[in-house]
C-alpha positions, -999 to +999 in steps of 0.1 A: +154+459+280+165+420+281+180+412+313+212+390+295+229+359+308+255+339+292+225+315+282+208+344+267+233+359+247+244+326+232+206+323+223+204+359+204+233+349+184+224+318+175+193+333+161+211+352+135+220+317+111+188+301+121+181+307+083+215+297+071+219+263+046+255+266+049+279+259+088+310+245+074+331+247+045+323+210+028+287+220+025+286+248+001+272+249-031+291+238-060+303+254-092+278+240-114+248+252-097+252+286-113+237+286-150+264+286-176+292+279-149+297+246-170+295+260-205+322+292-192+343+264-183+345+240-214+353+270-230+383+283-211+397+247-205+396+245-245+411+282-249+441+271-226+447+237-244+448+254-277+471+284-261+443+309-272+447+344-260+425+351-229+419+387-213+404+394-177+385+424-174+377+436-133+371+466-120+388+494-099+372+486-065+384+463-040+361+434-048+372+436-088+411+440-080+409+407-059+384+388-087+418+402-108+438+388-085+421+358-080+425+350-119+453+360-127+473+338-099+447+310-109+461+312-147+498+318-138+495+284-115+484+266-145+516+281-164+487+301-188+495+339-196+466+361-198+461+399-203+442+414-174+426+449-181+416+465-151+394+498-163+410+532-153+382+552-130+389+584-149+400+574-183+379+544-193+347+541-166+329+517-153+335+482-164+341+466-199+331+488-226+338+488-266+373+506-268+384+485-240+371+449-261+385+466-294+423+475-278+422+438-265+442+411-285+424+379-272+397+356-284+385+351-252+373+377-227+365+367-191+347+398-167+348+396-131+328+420-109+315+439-139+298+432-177+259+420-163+249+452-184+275+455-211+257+452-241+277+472-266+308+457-255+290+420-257+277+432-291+314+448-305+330+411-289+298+393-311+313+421-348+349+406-338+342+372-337+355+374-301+337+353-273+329+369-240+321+352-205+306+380-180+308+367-141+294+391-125+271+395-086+253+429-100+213+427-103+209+421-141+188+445-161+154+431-181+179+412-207+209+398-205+240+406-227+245+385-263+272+372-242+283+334-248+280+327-211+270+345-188+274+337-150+257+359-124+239+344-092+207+370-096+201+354-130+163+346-127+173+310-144+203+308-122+198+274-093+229+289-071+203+318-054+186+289-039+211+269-022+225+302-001+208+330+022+236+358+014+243+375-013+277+373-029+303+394-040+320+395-076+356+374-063+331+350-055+318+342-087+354+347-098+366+316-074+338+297-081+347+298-120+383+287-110+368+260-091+354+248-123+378+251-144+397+235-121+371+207-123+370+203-164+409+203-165+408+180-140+440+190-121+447+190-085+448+229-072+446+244-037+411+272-035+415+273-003+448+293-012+424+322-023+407+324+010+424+353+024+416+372-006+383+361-009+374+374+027+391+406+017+366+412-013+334+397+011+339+427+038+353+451+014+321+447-008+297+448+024+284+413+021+265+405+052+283+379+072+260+349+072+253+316+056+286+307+030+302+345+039+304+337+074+321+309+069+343+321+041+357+347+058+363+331+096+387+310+073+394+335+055+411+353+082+429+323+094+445+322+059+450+360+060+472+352+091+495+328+074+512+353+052+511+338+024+519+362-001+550+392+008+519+421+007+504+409+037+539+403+050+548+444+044+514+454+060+515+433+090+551+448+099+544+483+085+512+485+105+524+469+133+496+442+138+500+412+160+476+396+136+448+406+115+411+405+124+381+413+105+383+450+118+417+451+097+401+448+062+374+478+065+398+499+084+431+492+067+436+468+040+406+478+021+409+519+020+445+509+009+434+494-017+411+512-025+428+543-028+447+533-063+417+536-079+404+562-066+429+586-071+452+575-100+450+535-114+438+505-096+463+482-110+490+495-084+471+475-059+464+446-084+502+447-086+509+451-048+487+419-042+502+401-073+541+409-058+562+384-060+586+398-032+591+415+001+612+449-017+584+454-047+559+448-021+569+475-002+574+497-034+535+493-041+532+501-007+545+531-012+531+543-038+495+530-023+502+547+010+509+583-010+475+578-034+457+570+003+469+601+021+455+624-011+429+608-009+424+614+029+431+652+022+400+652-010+373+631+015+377+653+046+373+689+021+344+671+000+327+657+029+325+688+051+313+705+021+286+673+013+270+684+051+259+715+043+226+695+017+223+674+050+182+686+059+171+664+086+135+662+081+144+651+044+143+605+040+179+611+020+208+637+017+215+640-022+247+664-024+267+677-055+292+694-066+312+706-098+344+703-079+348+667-061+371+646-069+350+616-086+375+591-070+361+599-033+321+600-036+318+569-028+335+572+006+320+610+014+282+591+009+291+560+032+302+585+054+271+607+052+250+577+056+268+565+088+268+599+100+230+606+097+215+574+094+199+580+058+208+569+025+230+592+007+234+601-032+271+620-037+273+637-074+305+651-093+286+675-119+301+679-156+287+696-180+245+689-175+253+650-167+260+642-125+274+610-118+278+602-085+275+569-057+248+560-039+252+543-002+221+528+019+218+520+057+205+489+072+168+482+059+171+501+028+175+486-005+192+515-022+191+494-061+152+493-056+154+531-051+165+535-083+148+508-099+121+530-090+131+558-108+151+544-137+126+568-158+149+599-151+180+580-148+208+579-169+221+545-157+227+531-127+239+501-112+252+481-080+235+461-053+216+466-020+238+484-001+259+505-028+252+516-061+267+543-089+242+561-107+243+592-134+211+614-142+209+647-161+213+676-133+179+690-142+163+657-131+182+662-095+151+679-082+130+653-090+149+628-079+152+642-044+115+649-042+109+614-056+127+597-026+116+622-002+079+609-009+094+572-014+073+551+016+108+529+029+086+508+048+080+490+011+115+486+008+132+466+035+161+446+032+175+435+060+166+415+092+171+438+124+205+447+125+199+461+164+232+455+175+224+461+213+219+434+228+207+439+260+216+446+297+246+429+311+254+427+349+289+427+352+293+398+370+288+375+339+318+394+326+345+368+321+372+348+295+340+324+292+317+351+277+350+363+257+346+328+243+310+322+235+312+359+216+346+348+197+326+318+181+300+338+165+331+357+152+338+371+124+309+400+136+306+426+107+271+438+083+244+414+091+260+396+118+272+429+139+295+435+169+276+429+201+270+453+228+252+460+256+243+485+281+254+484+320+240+504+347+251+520+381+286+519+369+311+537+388+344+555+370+372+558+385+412+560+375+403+585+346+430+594+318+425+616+292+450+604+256+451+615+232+425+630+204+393+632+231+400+594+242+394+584+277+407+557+293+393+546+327+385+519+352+346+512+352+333+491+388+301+476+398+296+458+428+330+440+435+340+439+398+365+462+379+372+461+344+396+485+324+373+503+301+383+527+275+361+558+252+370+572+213+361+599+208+343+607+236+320+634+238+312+634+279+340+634+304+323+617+334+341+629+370+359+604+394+333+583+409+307+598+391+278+568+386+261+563+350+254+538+326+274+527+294+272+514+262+298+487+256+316+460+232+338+435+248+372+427+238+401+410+245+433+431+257+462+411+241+490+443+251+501+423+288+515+391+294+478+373+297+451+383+281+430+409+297+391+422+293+386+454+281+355+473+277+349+491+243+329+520+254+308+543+224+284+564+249+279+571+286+251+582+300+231+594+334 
């Protein structure tokens, strides 16, 4: 194991953006390097002169409510009102479809985060005589829709891909198509303002943080902090945060918002972002916070049942049922694949049809796997990391076996994502490592949370709190750092000597800021 050093560690993370074309916000690519970003843009800036009626369509996950979001505040800054249609999970499905383009009264229809595959609904806007622009960040299929623009960075024709070494999420390509409308109007407007959204939608959609989404969301977060807009003013007291980090989207903004559309209609988190108020902010809250907890009570009976299809000699888990809720397969697979380390395929069965939500682990490119077996598919759709699928349940057999016998070796995605990075003496412990660490910050998928392994520690000053946490004081040689265990599953005794597995972290609950030790495992 390497033997680490302040020198050393600096030199690990420094290799993770060796690749990168982007280290600062004045570099990135601009709007017109994606293929019809110009075109989309004439096209609004001419619907908005001539007070044409524009719809928005997104999607019900986090990353389409904040492309929503992102629009809809973009319009209402220009004094432009627009329709925004965000799909209901259980009434209207995925994305734009036909009834959705034929209950809309506009002559323009702008996706976000959805439409790279809508080809009836490109066709019934083509019968109306109504024009469509699809942005989108999902992997197109062989043909594009009739669309009159279409604006998606995995376009084969599309120059974008090559100026960046990350994938983007779909509020991306929404911001990016403000940006250039922006440009063709030729007004003065803040996008910076849409950073703490922006970095929302990034994590939330499990972008890996390098390149442009590293740098997007380290200001993203500083925006976050400003409190701009009265939701993030009702979490940060409700929550009682001192200030967000990046651990505060995956762990509590986004499965708020998320829950909306999980369990009822996503535009009560569209409206809780869009609130122009403290009191209706809170309302939305409210209502969000209610939608979360059933939502809580559906995962933890659906994902106890999911572990019973766990087999692990098997490369996947593939679990179904006729009685999930469909608003929760997503989190019960991420779970599963956390859990067990293998990607997982959740299904809600109706009738002979199972549609479910696919999520991968590091390495595996879970829209590959299906590629592969689009033959007994349904549909299917996503990115690397998370995908929805639907297949007729007498294919579910061959599906499994199909992945089963799948070599992953042929289907790597990612770079090591090893988080470990080595063995640390305590005694290069101090504010000046807590410093080097912070500007690699913010750590998350494909730049992750360092940690490292220590040895010959002694424990001493052991409390047990609350839900199987231990706190405790952890010594080598003459230095002592407060150290504390979730979840822990081995209660060392007082002075007991082992070795542990470690983040570092800053302790802002005293005066001065203190070092704390993060501990997920000890061991003899």
């Amino acid at each position: 194991m390497l033997a680490l050093n302040k020198t050393k560690i600096k030199q690990v993370l420094e290799d993770r953006f060796k690749n990168d074309f982007h280290k600062s916000l004045s570099t990135i690519p601009k709007p017109h390097t994606f293929k019809d970003m110009n075109k989309a843009a004439i096209r609004i800036a001419k619907a908005i002169k001539n007070k044409e009626k524009i719809a928005v369509v997104g999607d019900y996950d986090v990353d389409g409510i904040v492309s929503s979001t992102i629009m809809s505040e973009f319009f209402a800054n220009l004094g432009v009102e627009i329709i925004v249609k965000i799909p209901n999970r259980f009434s209207d499905g995925y994305g734009i479809s036909e009834d959705i383009v034929s209950n809309l009264d506009a002559s323009l229809i702008i996706t976000v985060d959805n439409g790279i595959v809508a080809y009836e609904a490109a066709n019934k806007c083509k019968e109306l005589g109504i024009d469509l622009i699809i942005s989108d960040h999902h992997t197109p299929g062989d043909t594009l829709p009739n669309a009159y623009a279409v604006i998606n960075p995995k376009r084969d024709d599309c120059e974008f891909s090559k100026h960046i070494n990350c994938e983007i999420c779909g509020a991306q390509v929404a911001w990016w198509l403000c940006g250039a409308i922006k440009k063709e109007l030729d007004i003065e407007y803040n996008m910076a303002s849409f950073l703490d959204l922006l970095c929302i939608a990034i994590v939330a959609d499990m972008m890996n943080l390098n390149d442009l989404n590293h740098i997007l969301v380290r200001y993203g977060l500083k925006e976050l902090n400003k409190l701009n807009r009265p939701a993030f003013v009702v979490l940060k007291e409700k929550y009682k945060k001192k200030f967000f980090d990046y651990e505060s989207i995956p762990f509590l903004i986004a499965p708020l918002l998320n829950a909306s559309g999980r369990m009822d209609d996503a535009s009560i988190s569209y409206k809780f972002l869009r609130a122009n108020d403290y009191l209706s902010a809170c309302e939305y809250l409210n209502i969000i916070e209610q939608l979360n907890m059933e939502r809580k009570g559906e995962e933890k009976q659906s994902y106890e049942e999911a572990k019973k299809f766990v087999n692990i000699d098997e490369n996947v888990i593939i679990a179904y049922s006729k009685h999930w809720h469909k608003g929760i397969l997503g989190i019960v697979a991420g779970k599963l694949a956390k859990e067990y380390n293998k990607p997982s395929f959740v299904f809600n069965i109706e009738d002979d049809l199972a549609k479910g939500s696919a999520r991968s682990v590091a390495n595996i490119d879970i829209l590959e796997l299906l590629q592969q077996n689009s033959d007994i598919l349904e549909s299917f759709g996503g990115h690397k990391a998370a995908a929805g699928l639907s297949i007729d349940v007498n294919n579910l057999e061959k599906f499994k076996n199909n992945l089963n016998n799948t070599d992953f070796s042929k289907n790597i995605l990612y770079c090591d994502t090893n988080s470990t990075l080595g063995e640390l003496d305590f005694s290069e412990i101090d504010m000046e490592l807590l410093d080097i660490l912070s500007s690699y910050e913010p750590f998350g998928q494909g730049n992750e949370k360092p940690y490292f392994i220590s040895k010959n520690i002694q424990i001493k000053d052991i409390s047990i709190l609350k839900n199987r946490h231990l706190k405790f004081s952890a010594i080598q040689k003459n230095y002592k750092f407060d150290a504390i265990y979730f979840n822990c599953d081995y209660y060392p005794k007082d002075n007991e000597i082992v070795n542990i597995h470690y983040s570092l972290q800053k302790n802002y609950f005293k005066i001065n800021p203190t070092i704390q030790l993060n501990v997920i495992n000890i061991y003899k």
